[in-house]
N, C-alpha and C positions, 0 to 999 in steps of 0.2 A: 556562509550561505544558509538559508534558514528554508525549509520546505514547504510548502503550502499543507493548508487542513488538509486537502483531499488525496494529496499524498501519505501526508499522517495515517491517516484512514484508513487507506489502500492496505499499508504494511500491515497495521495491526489488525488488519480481516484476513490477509496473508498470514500471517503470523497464529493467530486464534484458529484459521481450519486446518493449519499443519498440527497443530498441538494436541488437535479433538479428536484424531485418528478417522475410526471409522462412523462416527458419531456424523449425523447431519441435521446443524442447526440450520433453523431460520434466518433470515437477513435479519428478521426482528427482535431473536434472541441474540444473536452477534452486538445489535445495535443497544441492545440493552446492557450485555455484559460487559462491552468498551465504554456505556456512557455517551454515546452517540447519539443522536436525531435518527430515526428510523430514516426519514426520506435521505438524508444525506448517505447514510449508509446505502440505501438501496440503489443513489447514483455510482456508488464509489463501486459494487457490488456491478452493476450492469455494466461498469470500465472494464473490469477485471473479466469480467465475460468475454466481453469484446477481445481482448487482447489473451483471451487462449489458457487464464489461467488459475480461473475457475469456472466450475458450474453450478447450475442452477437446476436442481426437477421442482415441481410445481407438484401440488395434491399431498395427498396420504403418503407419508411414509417418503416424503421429499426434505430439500433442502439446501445446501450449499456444503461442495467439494471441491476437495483444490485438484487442480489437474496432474497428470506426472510433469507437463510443463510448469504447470506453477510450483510444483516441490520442488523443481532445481534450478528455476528463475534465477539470473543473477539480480540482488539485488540494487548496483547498481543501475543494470538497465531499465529493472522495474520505474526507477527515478528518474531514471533518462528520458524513458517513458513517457510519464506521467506531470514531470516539471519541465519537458520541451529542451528544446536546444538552444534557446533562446540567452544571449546575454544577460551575465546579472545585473549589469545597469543597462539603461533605455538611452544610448545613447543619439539613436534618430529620434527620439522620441517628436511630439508634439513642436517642444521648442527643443530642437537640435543642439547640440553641447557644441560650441566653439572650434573647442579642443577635438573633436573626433577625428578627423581625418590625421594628425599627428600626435595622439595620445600615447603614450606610454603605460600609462594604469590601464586600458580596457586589454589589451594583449594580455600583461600583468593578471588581470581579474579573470579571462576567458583560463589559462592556463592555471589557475589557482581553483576553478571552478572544475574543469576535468580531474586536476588532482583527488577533489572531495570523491566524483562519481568513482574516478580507478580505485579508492580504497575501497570501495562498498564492492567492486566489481568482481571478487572474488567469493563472497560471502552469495551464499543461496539461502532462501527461503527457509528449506531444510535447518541449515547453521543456525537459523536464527532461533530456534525452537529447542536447543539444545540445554540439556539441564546450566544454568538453575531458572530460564524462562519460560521453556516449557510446562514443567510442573507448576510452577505458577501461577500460569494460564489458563490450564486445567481446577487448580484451588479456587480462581473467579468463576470459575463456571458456576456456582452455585447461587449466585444473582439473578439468572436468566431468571424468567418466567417461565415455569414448565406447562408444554403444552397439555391439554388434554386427554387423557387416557378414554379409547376407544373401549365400548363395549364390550 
């Protein structure tokens, strides 16, 4: 199974505001120290709002926090999430596979497909930020563009 960019994304902004502690970057600073598109970040950013597990303060002295839900998110579900529960092949698709109504392989792929989420499903957010990725994380920090210092 291979996960979408916006998945990608998701984790590693999960990932990057568990590691910065009490520090609160910018979507813009995040999007620059991943190598990201500010706006794609800023969608992946406004997901992760939605679903409870970060925030957002706006102005002075603002920034982006991960929530206590998003510190012990399972990762799995975060995936479950965000990549749907959708089969990994299409098999209603457009032009309908033949085979679907007695296939063997889609059962086969749906249960191969759970297995991927159940290993993630015990790992937290938390976990993921544990040395040697955390401090890691924190050593890119030093790409960002730092904002402005106020009068």
């Amino acid at each position: 199974m291979r996960l979408t960019r916006f998945t990608d994304v998701a984790l590693r902004v999960l990932m990057r505001l568990a590691a910065v502690g009490t520090d609160l970057p910018t979507t813009r600073e995040v999007a620059a120290v991943m190598e990201v598109p500010y706006t794609h970040t800023a969608k992946v950013v406004a997901r992760l709002q939605h679903l409870g597990l970060v925030e957002a303060r706006r102005g002075r002295g603002g920034g982006l926090t991960l929530t206590p839900a998003g510190r012990a998110a399972s990762v799995g579900g975060v995936v479950r999430e965000l990549e749907g529960a959708g089969d990994v092949v299409d098999c209603d698709g457009t032009t309908p596979c033949p085979l679907r109504s007695a296939c063997v392989l889609r059962g086969a792929l749906r249960r191969a497909q759970e297995a991927f989420f159940a290993t993630l499903d015990p790992l937290t957010v938390n976990d993921l930020v544990a040395a040697p990725t955390g401090p890691l994380l924190l050593g890119i920090s030093g790409s960002a563009p730092k904002r402005a210092e106020g009068p």
